[in-house]
C-alpha positions in Angstrom: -42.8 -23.1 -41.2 -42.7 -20.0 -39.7 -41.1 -17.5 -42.4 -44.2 -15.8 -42.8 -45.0 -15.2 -38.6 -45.2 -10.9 -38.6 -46.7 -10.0 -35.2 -45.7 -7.6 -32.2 -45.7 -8.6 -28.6 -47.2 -6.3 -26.1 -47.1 -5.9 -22.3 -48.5 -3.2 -19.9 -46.8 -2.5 -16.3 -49.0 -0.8 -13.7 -48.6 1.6 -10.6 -51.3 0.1 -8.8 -54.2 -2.6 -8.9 -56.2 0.0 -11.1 -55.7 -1.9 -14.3 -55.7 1.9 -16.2 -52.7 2.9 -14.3 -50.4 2.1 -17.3 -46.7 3.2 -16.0 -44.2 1.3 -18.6 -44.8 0.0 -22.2 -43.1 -2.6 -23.8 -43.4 -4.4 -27.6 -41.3 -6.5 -29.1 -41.5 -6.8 -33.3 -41.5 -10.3 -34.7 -40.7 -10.6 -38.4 -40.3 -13.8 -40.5 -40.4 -15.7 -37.6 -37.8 -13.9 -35.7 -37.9 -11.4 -33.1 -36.4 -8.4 -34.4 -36.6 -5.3 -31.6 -38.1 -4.9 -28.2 -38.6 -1.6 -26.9 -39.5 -0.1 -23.7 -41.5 2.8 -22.9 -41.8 4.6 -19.0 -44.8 7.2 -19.4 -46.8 9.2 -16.8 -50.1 7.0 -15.6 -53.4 8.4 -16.4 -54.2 11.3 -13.8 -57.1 9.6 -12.4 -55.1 6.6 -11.1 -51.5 8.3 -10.7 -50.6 6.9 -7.6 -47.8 4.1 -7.1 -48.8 1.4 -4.9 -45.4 -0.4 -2.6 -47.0 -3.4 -3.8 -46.7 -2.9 -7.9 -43.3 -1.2 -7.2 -42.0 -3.9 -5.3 -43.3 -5.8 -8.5 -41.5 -3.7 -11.3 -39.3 -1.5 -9.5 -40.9 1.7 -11.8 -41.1 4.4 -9.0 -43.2 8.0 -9.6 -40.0 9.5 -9.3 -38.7 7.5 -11.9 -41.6 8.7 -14.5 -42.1 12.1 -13.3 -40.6 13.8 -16.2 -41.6 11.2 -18.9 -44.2 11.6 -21.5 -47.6 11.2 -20.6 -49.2 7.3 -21.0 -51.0 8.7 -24.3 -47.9 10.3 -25.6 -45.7 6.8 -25.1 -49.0 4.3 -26.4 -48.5 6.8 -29.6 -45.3 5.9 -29.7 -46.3 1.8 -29.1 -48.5 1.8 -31.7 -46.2 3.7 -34.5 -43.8 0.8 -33.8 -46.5 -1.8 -33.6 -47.6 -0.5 -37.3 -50.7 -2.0 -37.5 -49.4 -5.9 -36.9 -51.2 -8.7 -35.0 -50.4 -8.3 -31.1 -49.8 -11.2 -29.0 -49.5 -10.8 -25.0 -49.2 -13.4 -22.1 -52.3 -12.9 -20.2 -53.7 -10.6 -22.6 -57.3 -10.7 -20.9 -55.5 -8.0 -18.5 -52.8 -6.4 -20.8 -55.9 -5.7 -23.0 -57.9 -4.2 -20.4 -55.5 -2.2 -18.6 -55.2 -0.7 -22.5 -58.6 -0.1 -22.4 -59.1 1.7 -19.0 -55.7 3.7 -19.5 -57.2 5.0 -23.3 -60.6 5.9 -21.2 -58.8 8.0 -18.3 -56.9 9.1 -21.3 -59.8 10.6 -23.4 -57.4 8.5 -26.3 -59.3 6.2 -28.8 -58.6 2.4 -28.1 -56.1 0.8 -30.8 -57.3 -1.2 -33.7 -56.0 -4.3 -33.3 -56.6 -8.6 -33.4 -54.7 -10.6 -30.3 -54.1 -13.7 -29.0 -53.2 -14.8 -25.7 -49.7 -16.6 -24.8 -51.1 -18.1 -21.9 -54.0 -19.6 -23.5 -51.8 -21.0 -25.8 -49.8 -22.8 -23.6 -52.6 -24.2 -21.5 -53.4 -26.0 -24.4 -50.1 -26.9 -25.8 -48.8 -27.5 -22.4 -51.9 -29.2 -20.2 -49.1 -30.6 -18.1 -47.8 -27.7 -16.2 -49.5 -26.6 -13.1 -49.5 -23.2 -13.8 -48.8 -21.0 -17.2 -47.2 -18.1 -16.2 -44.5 -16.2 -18.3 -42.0 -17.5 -16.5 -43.4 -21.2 -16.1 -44.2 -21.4 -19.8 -40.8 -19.6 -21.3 -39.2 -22.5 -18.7 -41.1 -25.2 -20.1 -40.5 -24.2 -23.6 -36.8 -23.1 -23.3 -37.2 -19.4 -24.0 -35.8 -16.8 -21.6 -36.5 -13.9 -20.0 -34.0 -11.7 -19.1 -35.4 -9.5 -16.8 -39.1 -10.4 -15.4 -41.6 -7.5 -15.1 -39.7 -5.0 -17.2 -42.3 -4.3 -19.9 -39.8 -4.7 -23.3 -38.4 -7.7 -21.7 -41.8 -9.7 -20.8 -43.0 -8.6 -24.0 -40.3 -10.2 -25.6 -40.5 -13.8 -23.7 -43.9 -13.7 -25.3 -43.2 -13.0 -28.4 -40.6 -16.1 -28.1 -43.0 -18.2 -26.3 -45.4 -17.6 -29.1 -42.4 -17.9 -32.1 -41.6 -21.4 -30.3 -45.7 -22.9 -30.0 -46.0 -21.9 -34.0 -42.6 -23.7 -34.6 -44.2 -26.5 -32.7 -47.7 -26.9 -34.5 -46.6 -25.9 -37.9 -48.4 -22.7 -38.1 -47.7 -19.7 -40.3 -49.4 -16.7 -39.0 -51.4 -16.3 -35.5 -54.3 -16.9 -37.2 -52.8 -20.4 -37.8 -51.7 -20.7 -34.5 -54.6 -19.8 -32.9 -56.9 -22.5 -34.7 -54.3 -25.0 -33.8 -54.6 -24.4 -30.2 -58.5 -24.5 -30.3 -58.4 -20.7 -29.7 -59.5 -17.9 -32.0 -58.0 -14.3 -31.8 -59.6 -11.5 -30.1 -60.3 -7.8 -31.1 -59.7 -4.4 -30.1 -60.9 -0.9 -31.1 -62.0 2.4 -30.7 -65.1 1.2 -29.1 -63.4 -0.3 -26.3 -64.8 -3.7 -27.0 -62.8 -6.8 -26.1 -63.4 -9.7 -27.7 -61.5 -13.3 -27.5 -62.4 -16.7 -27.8 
């Protein structure tokens, strides 16, 4: 039921607890159903909110060392949305992924992405009321997906796209669109105006 599922998978890793300190990239490509490539990108954070935190690098192990002579976040979310080519986007938690975009495209002076989402974890609240909590990792679990390497951008972005490959298999839906009306859900938008929008 899935042949015609064409959507990307997007997560965001930060430096610190400003959501707008975008330090890694990471989008997997889902076509007919099937994941196809996962990429990661390591950029520069926004100048306003450069700083690494111990905290988030304890989290992701993405030191400013590490991105000191990589491309610059606007250069790299370029490069995210070229390979994201104008697909639907899913993300786990994409209330933050979304707004961490947002805030990182504002320091950036960069326009905001035209895109519709939908939200993993909202998903699996509702296809999985059972589990005490829906994180990637509690949800991939639950629904026999993996993830190889937790908090590397390309590799969470990829358990999401599988988490949400695995919930359409489920409930017979052919498109997010489809999957999101079957999880009483509807998707969200994004664009230049920095609106967020998801219901």
């Amino acid at each position: 039921m899935t042949t015609s599922l064409n959507f990307a998978a997007f997560d965001v890793e930060t430096a610190n607890p400003k959501y707008g300190s975008i330090c890694s990239i990471g989008v997997a490509i889902v076509r007919n159903g099937a994941r196809v490539g996962t990429r990661t990108w390591l950029c520069r954070p926004p100048a306003p909110v450069d700083n690494f935190n111990p905290v988030n690098i304890r989290i992701h192990g993405i030191t400013a060392e590490m991105v000191a002579r990589q491309p610059s976040f606007a250069e790299q979310l370029r490069a995210a949305v070229t390979a994201i080519d104008g697909l639907p986007v899913v993300a786990h938690n994409a209330a933050f992924d979304m707004a961490a975009l947002v805030q990182a495209c504002g320091h950036s002076r960069v326009p905001v992405p035209s895109w519709q989402y939908g939200c993993t974890r909202r998903w699996a609240k509702q296809h999985l009321p059972h589990l005490h909590r829906h994180g990637l990792k509690e949800v991939a679990a639950a629904l026999g997906t993996r993830i190889d390497r937790h908090h590397e951008a390309g590799a969470d972005a990829a358990a999401a796209a599988d988490i949400a490959i695995t919930i359409a298999t489920r409930v017979g839906a052919h498109d997010l669109v489809a999957l999101a009306k079957a999880t009483g859900t509807r998707l969200g938008s994004l664009g230049p105006s920095g609106n967020i929008g998801c219901r």
